[in-house]
C-alpha positions in Angstrom: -64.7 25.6 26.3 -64.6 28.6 24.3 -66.0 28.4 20.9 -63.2 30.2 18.9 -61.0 27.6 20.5 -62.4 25.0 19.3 -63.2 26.4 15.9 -59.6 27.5 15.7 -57.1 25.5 17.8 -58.9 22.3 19.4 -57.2 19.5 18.0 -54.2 21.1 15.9 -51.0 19.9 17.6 -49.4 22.6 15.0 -45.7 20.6 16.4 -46.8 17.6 14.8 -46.8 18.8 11.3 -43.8 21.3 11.2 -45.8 24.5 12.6 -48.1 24.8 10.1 -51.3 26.8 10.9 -53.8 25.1 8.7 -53.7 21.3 9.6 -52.5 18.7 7.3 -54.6 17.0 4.6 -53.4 12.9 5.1 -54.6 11.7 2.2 -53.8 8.3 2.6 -55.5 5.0 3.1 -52.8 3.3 5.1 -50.9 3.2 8.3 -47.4 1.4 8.4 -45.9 -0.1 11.8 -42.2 -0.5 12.3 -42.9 -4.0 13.4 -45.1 -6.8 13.5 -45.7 -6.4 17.2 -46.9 -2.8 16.7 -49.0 -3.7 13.9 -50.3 -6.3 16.4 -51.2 -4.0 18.7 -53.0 -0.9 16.4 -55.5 -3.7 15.1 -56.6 -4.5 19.0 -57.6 -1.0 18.8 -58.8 0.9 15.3 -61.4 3.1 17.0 -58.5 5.1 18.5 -55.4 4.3 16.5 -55.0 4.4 12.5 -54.3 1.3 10.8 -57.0 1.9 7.8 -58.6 5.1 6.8 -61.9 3.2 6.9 -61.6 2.9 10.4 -59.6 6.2 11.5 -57.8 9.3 10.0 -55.3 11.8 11.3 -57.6 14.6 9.5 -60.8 13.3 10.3 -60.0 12.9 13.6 -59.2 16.3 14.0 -62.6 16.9 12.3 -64.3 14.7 15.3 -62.5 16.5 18.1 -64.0 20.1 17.0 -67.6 18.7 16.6 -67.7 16.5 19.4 -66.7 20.0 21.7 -69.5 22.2 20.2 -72.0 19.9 20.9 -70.6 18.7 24.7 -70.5 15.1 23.8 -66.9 12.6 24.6 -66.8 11.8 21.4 -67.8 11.9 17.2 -67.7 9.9 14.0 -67.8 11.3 11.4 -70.0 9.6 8.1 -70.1 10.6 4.0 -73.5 12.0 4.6 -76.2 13.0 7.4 -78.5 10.2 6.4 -75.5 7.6 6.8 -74.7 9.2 10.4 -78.6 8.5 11.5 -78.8 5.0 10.2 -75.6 4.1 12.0 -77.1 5.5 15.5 -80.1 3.6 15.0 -78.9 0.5 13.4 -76.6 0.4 16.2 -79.0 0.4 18.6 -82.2 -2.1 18.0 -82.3 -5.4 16.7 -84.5 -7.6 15.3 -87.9 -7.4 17.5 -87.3 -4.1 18.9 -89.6 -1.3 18.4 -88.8 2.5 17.5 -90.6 6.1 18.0 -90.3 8.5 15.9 -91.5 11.9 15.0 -93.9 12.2 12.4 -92.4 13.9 9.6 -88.8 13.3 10.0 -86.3 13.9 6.7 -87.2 11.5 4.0 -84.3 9.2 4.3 -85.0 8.7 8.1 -88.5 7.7 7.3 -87.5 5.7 4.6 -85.1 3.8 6.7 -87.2 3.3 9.6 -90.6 2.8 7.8 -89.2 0.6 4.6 -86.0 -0.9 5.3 -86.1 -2.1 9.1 -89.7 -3.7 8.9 -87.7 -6.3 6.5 -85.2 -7.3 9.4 -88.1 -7.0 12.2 -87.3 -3.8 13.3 -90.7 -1.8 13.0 -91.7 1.9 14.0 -94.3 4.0 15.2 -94.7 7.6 13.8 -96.1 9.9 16.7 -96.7 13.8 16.7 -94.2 14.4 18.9 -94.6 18.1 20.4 -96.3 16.5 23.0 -93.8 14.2 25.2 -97.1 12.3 26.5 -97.9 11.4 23.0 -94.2 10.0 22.6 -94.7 8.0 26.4 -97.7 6.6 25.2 -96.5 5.1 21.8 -93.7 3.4 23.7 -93.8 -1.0 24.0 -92.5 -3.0 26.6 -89.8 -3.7 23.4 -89.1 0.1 22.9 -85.5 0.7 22.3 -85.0 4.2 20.0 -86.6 7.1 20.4 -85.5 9.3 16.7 -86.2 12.8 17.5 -85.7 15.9 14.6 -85.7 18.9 16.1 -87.3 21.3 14.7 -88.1 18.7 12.0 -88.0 19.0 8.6 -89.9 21.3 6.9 -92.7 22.6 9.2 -89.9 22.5 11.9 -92.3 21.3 15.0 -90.1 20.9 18.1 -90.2 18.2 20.4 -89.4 18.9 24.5 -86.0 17.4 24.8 -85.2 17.4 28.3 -88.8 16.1 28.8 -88.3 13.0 26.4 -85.0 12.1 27.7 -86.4 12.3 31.2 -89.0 9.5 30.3 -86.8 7.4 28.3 -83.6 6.7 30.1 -85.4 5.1 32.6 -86.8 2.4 30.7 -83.2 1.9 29.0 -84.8 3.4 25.9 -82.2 5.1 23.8 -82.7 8.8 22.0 -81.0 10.0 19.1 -81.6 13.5 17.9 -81.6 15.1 14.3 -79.6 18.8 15.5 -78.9 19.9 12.0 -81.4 22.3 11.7 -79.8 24.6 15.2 -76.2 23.6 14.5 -74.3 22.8 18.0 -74.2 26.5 18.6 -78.0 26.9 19.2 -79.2 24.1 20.6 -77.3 21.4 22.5 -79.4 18.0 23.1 -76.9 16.3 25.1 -76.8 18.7 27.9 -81.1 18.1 27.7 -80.1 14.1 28.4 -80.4 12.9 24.6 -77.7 10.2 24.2 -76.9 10.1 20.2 -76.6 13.7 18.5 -76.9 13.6 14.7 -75.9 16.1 12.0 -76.2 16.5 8.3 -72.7 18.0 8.0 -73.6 19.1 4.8 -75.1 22.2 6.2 -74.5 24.4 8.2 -71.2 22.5 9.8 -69.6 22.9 6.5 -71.5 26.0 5.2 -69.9 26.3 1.5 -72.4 23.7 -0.4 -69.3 21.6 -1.5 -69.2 18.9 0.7 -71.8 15.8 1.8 -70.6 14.6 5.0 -72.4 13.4 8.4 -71.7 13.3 12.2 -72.7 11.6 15.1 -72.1 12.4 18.3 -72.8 10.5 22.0 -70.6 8.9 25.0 -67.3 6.8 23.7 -69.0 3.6 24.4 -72.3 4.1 22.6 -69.8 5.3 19.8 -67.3 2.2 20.2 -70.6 0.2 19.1 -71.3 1.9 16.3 -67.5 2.0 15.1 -67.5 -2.1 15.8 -70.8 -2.2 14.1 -72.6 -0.2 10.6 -69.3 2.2 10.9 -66.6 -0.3 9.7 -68.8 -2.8 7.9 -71.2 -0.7 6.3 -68.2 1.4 5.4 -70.1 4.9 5.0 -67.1 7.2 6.2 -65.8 10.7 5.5 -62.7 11.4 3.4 -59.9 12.8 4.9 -60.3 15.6 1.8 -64.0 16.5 3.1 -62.9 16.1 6.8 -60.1 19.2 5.8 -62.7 21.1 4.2 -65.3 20.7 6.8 -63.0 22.0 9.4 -62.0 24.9 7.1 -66.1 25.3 7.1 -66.4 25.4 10.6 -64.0 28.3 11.0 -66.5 30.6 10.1 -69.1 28.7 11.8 -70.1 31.8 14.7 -69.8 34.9 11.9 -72.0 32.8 9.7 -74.8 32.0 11.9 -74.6 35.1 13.4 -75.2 37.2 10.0 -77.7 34.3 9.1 -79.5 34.7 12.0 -80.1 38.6 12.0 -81.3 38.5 8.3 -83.8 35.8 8.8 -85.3 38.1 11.7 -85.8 41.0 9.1 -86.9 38.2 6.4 -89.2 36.9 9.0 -90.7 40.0 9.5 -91.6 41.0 5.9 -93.5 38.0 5.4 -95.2 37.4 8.6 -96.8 40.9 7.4 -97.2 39.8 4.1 -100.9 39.4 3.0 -99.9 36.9 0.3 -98.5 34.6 2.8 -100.7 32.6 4.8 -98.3 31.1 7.2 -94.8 31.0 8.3 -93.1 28.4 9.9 -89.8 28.8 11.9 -89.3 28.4 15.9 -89.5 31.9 16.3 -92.2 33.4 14.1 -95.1 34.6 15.8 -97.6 32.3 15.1 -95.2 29.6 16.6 -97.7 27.8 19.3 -94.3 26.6 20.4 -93.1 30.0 20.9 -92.0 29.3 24.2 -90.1 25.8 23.8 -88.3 27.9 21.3 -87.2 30.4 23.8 -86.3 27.8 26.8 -84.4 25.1 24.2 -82.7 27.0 21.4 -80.2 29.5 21.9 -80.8 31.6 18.7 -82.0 31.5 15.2 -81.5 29.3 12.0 -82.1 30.6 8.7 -84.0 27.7 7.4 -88.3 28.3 7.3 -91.0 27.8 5.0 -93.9 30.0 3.9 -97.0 28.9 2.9 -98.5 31.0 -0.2 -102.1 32.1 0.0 -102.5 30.5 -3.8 -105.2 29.0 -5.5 -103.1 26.8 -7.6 -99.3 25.1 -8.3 -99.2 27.0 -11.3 -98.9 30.3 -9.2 -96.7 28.8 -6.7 -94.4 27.8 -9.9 -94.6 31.5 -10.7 -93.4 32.6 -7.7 -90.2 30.5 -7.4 -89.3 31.3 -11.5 -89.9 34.6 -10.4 -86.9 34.4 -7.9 -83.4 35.7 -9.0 -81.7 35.9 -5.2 -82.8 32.6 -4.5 -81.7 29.5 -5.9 -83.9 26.9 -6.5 -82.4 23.3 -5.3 -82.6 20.9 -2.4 -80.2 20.6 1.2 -79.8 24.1 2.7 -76.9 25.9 5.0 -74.6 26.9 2.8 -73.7 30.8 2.2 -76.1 30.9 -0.7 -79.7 31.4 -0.3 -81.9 28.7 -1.8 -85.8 27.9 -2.4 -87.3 24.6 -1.9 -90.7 23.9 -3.9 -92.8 21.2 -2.2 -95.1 20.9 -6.0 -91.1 20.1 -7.5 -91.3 16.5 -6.2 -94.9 15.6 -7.1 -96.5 15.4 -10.6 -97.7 19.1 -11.9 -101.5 18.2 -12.1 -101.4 17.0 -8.1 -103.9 18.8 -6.5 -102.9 21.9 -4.4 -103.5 20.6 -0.9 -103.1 16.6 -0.7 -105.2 14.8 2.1 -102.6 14.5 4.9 -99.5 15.9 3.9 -97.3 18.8 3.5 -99.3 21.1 1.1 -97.8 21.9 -2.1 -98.1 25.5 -2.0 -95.4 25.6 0.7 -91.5 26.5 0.1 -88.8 25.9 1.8 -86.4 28.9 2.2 -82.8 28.9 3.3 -81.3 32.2 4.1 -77.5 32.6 3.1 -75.6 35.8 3.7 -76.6 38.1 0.9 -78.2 41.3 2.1 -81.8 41.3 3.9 -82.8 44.1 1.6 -81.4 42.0 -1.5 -83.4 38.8 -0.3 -86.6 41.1 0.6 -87.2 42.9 -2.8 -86.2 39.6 -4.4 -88.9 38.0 -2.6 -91.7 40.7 -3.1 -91.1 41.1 -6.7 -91.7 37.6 -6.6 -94.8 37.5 -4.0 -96.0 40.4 -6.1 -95.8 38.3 -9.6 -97.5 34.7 -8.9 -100.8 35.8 -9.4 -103.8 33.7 -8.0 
């Protein structure tokens, strides 16, 4: 299906609602029935009728329609946040004894949830480095029932071989579910590489205007049906019909966006992969990417989310070099039009040493490329390269 359809049209029955070309906001949290009988009737099916908002939303299910066609899956449901949408496709889908993989640096609320919260209901996990699919095969149990994928994961962005993983799980009647918000559905589609659960932190790039929180999940009806049955309606983490609206005015603008996001971050890319203050890059397509390749085979184009990792010798410089900033604003999430910096050294104490035993170093940032000017963003970020000092 075309994607200016759906960004545009899918879904918007413009009869229903008098003509009008920007759908209706139904702000309501009821449904009435002309009779008992009817009423009868909507409650033997909430997944596709409305009775409750909780449950179902003339608005959001617009919202779901859209999604669900970018990313090639039957259906979507659509959560208050991206961490809500990943716990309900993996709550949905083990129980108490089964074991889960899952890559080893995934976004701190999936760790969290897998690695904190599930052990206490005898769910447990195993983190694996999972660029390599044999390294995923060979953490799998005989009790095995979710493989969580991120890809590229959060903040170093490592990939993992979709089609390959998929290929070795469905077999076993081992489940996947897929973290897609860093590509957005336009430049990478998992479900077409066999992954069965497609997660999205609408948040970003969906939305694109930093004023909404929202989450989607996307997979076959039935997988769906269970997750609506189960966390969906009793865990009651769902989108507003005001967010849903907004999110779809978001995705409008969803191709021109990632289109001008993606050109800059090439010409961003490029000044720092030259830069000699800047000892690495990390994005799918940087040079230095040893997964140059998967890059080129699984995603269809580029995301303006990478990190850099400054050639410092201590947090005090790194500080520096984010005050420094003017173009960027410092803050967490990512996607929106604005671009943003992410300090690694912001979340740990200011005396932590420079380069912690095991994890991400803290003279790495996190950059999120909106759609100012490249030339804007480059001087803003060698004034600031320029400034930090040792």
């Amino acid at each position: 299906m075309d994607i200016s359809h759906i960004l545009n049209h899918l879904g918007e029955v413009r009869e229903d609602y008098h003509g009008a070309v920007a759908p209706p906001l139904v702000q309501s949290s009821i449904f009435a029935f002309p009779s008992v009988a009817d009423m009868r009737a909507g409650f033997t099916d909430e997944y596709a009728g409305h009775v409750y908002t909780r449950g179902n939303n003339p608005t959001v299910a617009i919202l779901r329609q859209k999604v669900a066609a970018l990313e090639g899956s039957e259906d979507c449901l659509a959560f208050g946040s991206g961490a809500a949408a990943i716990a309900a496709g993996v709550v949905a889908s083990v129980r108490s004894g089964d074991h889960v993989v899952c890559v080893a640096k995934p976004y701190t609320a999936t760790r969290k949830l897998l690695s904190q919260m599930l052990p206490g209901f005898g769910v447990n996990t195993s983190f694996v480095d999972a660029r390599s699919a044999q390294a995923v095969e060979q953490a799998l149990l005989p009790h095995t029932r979710l493989i969580v994928l991120e890809s590229p994961n959060s903040m170093t962005f490592e990939q993992q071989d979709l089609a390959a993983i998929s290929a070795l799980a469905r077999p076993r009647g081992i489940r996947t579910l897929c973290d897609n918000s860093f590509s957005s559905p336009l430049n990478q589609s998992p479900i077409a590489m066999g992954i069965d659960l497609v997660a999205h932190s609408a948040t970003k790039y969906l939305n694109g205007h930093s004023d909404v929180i929202a989450g989607v999940l996307c997979g076959t009806r039935a997988m769906l049906r269970d997750v609506f049955n189960g966390p969906y309606m009793n865990l009651g983490a769902i989108l507003s019909p005001h967010d849903a609206w907004l999110l779809i005015r978001g995705l409008r603008t969803l191709e021109v966006r990632m289109e001008r996001v993606a050109a800059t971050t090439g010409k961003v890319l490029a000044f720092l992969q030259a830069h000699p203050r800047v000892r690495g890059v990390f994005h799918p397509h940087a040079q230095a990417n040893p997964q140059l390749n998967l890059s080129e085979r699984q995603l269809r184009g580029a995301s303006g989310l990478l990190s850099i990792d400054l050639d410092v010798g201590s947090v005090v410089a790194v500080e520096r070099f984010c005050n420094a900033l003017k173009r960027f604003l410092m803050t967490v999430s990512w996607g929106g039009y604005e671009s943003l910096a992410f300090p690694v050294c912001a979340v740990f104490p200011a005396d932590s040493p420079l380069r912690p035993a095991g994890g991400v170093p803290l003279s790495l940032v996190r950059l999120s490329i909106g759609l100012e000017a490249a030339d804007l963003l480059i001087a803003d970020l060698a004034h600031a390269l320029a400034g930090m000092g040792e």
